[in-house]
N, C-alpha and C positions, 0 to 999 in steps of 0.2 A: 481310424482305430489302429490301435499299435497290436506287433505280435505280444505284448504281453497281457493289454484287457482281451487281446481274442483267448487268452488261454484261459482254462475254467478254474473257478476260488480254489479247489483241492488244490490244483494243479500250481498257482503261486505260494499256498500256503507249504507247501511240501519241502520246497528247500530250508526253508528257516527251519520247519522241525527234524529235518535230517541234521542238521548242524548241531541243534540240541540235544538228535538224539548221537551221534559222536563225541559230542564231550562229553555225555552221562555217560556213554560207556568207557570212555577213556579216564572218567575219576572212579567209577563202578571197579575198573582193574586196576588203577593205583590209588589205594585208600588211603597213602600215605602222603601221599601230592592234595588230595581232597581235604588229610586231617589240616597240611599245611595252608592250603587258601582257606580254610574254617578258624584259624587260631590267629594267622598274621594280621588282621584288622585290630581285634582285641587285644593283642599282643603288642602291637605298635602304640593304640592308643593308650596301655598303661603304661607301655616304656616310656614314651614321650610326655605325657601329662601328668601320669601318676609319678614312677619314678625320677623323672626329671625336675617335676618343679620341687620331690622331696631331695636329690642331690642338691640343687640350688638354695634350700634352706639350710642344709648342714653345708654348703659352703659360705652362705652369707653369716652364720653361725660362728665363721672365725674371723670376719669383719673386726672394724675397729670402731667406736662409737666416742668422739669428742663431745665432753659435757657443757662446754663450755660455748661451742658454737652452733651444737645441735646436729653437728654432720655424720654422716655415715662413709669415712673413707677403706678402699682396698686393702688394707693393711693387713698382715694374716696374723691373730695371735691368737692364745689359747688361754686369756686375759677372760672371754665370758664364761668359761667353762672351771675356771679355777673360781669365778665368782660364786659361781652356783650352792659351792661346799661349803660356804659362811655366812656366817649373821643372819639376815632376815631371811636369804634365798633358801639357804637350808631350812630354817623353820617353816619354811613355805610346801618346801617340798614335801617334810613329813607328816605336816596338817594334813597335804591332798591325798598320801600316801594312806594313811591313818581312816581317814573319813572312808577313802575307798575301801580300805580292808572290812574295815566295821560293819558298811554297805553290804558287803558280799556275805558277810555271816550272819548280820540279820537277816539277808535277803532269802539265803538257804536255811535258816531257821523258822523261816514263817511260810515259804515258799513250798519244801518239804512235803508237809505234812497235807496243806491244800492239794499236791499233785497226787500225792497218796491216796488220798479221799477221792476225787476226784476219777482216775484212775481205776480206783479199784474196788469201792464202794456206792458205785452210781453207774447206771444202764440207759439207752435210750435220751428221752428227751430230757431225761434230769441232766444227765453229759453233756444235753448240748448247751442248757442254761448256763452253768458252771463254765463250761469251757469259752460261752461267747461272755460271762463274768467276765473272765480273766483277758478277756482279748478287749473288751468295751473301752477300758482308760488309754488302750494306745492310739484310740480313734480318734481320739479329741487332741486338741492344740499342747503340746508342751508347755509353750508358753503360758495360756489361758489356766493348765493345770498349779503351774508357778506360783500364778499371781491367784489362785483360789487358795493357795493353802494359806499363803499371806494372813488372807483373812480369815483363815480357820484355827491358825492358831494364835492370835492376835488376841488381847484381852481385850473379853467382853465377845471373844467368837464362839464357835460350836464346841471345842475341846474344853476351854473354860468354863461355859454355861453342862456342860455334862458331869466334871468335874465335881466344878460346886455342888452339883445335883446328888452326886454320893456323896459327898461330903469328903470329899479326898482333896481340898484345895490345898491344908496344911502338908501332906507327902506331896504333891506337886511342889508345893514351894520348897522341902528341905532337897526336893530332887535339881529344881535350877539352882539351888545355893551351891550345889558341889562347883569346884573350881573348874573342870575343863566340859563336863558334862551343861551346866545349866547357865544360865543369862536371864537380863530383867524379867525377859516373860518367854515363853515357848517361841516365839517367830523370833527373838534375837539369839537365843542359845544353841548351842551346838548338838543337842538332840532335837528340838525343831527343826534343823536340816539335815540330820540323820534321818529322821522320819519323814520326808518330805523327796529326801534321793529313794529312800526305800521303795517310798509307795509308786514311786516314779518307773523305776527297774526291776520293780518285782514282775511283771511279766516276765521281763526276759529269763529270769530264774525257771518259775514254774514252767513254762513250755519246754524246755530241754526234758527237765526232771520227769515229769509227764509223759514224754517221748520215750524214754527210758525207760520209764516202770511199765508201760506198754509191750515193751518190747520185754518181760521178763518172764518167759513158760510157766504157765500154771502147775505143766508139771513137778517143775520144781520145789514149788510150797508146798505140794501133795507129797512130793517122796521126803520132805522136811518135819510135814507130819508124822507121816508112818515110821516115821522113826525115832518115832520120839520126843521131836524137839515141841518146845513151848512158843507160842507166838513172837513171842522177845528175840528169843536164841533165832527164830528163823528170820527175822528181822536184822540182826543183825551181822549171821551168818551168811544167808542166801541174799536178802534183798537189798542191802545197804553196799554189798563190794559190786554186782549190779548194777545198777542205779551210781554207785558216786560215780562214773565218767558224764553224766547229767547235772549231776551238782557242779564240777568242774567248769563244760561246756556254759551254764548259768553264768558262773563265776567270771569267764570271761568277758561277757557284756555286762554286766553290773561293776565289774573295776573299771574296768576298761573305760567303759562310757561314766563315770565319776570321777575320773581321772582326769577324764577331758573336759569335763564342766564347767562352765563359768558362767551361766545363769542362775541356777540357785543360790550361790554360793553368793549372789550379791544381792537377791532377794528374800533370803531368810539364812540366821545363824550371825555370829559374833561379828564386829569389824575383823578384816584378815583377807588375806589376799591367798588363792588358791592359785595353781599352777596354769588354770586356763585364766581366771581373770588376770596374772601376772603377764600373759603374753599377750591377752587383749588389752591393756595398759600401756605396757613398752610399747607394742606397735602401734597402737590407736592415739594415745595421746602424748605421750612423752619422742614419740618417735627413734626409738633407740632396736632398727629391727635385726642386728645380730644379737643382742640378749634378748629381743622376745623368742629370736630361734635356738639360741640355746638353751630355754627353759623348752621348748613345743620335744628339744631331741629327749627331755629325762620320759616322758611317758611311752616315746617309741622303746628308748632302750630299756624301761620295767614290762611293757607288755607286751616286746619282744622274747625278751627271755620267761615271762609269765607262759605265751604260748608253745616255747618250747618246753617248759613240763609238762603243761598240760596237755601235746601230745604225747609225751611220754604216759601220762594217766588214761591215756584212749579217751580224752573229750571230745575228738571231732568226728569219734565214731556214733557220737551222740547226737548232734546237730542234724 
């Protein structure tokens, strides 16, 4: 038997927790050595994977791409980025551009008034039906939600068969006849993918907005009262400058994430190429991946600058 099994469990266990207990006291007194071994893991992995492989796209971004041979040579020009500003790549842009904004102000126009109710009109277990409502569609497959609405708004689906059923087929139809608004039937036109991004990211809308009217004192509508004001005036005095850094905070992930979309966009609405299926294109089939990166930098550089107003709005005090 060795002198260490002669010696009893406390007694081998003691050094390892004396070592333990000197390094907790040695980060215990420098919290700042502690903040730093707590930050440099995550820190590295976003420099090195996050930001690095996005340097690497804004540098293969000034690549050179031969059409002729299909190559992708080192050459540095600012050939894809001048491309961007014409002909089709521009109307590409302000489709996606367009769709996203739309996106965000239906979403805060429908989204609203649900967080309001919701919020502020419901107790107890009505609250929680409502609120796991709104949380239920993001349970399910994106994909699977995609390929439902295909068929919902498809002639001869749910939207159609309700339709007919009021008797509103003739304003459906003068509504797809408009030129940018409608198409053969609801799953090709561009309000059938308006309504289909909607239903998709209105979550993200109502749960900020929600957060937000939560967080708004009651005493405030009390002394809005007593003074006077009309339900309206305090709606749009007290609760509305409130509240919009929620609308805002919304707004980010409903552009944001329509921005970047290239699944619906190839399964409901007109022929036309939006800014994600543009770069899942170039780089997927045509193989040309300095113009798919420099379509991927227009979204960084709108909702970059998007979220710098929107902290300028106090959106992230929302979140």
């Amino acid at each position: 038997m060795t002198t260490e099994d002669a010696q009893p469990a406390h007694q081998r266990g003691a050094a390892p927790r004396g070592a333990l207990r000197r390094i907790s006291t040695v980060l215990f007194r420098r919290r700042l050595l502690a903040l730093w071994l707590l930050l440099t893991p995550p820190m590295l992995w976003l420099g090195v994977v996050y930001l690095g492989s996005l340097l690497a796209m804004l540098w293969q971004s000034a690549y050179s791409f031969d059409d002729f041979s299909m190559v992708v040579t080192p050459e540095l020009t600012l050939a894809n980025y001048r491309a961007l500003f014409h002909g089709v790549n521009l109307d590409i842009i302000v489709r996606t551009v367009a769709m996203a904004a739309a996106v965000t102000v239906g979403s805060a126009l429908i989204g609203f008034p649900v967080a309001y109710y919701i919020a502020r009109y419901t107790r107890g277990a009505v609250k929680g039906v409502l609120y796991a409502s709104v949380m239920l569609p993001m349970w399910a497959s994106y994909i699977v939600k995609a390929y439902a609405w295909t068929v919902i708004l498809a002639q001869g689906g749910v939207v159609y068969w309700v339709v007919n059923l009021l008797g509103l087929r003739e304003v459906l139809d003068g509504v797809l006849a408009l030129p940018v608004v409608g198409g053969s039937s609801l799953s090709t036109s561009n309000l059938g993918r308006f309504l289909v991004f909607t239903y998709v990211w209105l979550p993200f809308m109502i749960l900020p907005i929600y957060a937000a009217i939560e967080r708004v004192p009651e005493s405030l509508l009390q002394a809005s009262a007593d003074l006077g004001a009309r339900p309206w005036q305090t709606f749009r005095t007290v609760i509305l400058p409130l509240t919009f850094p929620g609308v805002v905070a919304g707004s980010i992930f409903t552009f944001s994430l329509t921005l970047g979309d290239y699944i619906i966009p190839q399964l409901v609405g007109p022929p036309g190429y939006f800014i994600g299926t543009m770069v899942n294109t170039q780089q997927g089939s045509v193989g040309n991946l300095p113009m798919a990166a420099a379509f991927t930098v227009v979204p960084i550089v709108i909702i970059g600058g998007y979220l710098a107003l929107a902290r300028r709005l106090g959106a992230f005090d929302a979140l």
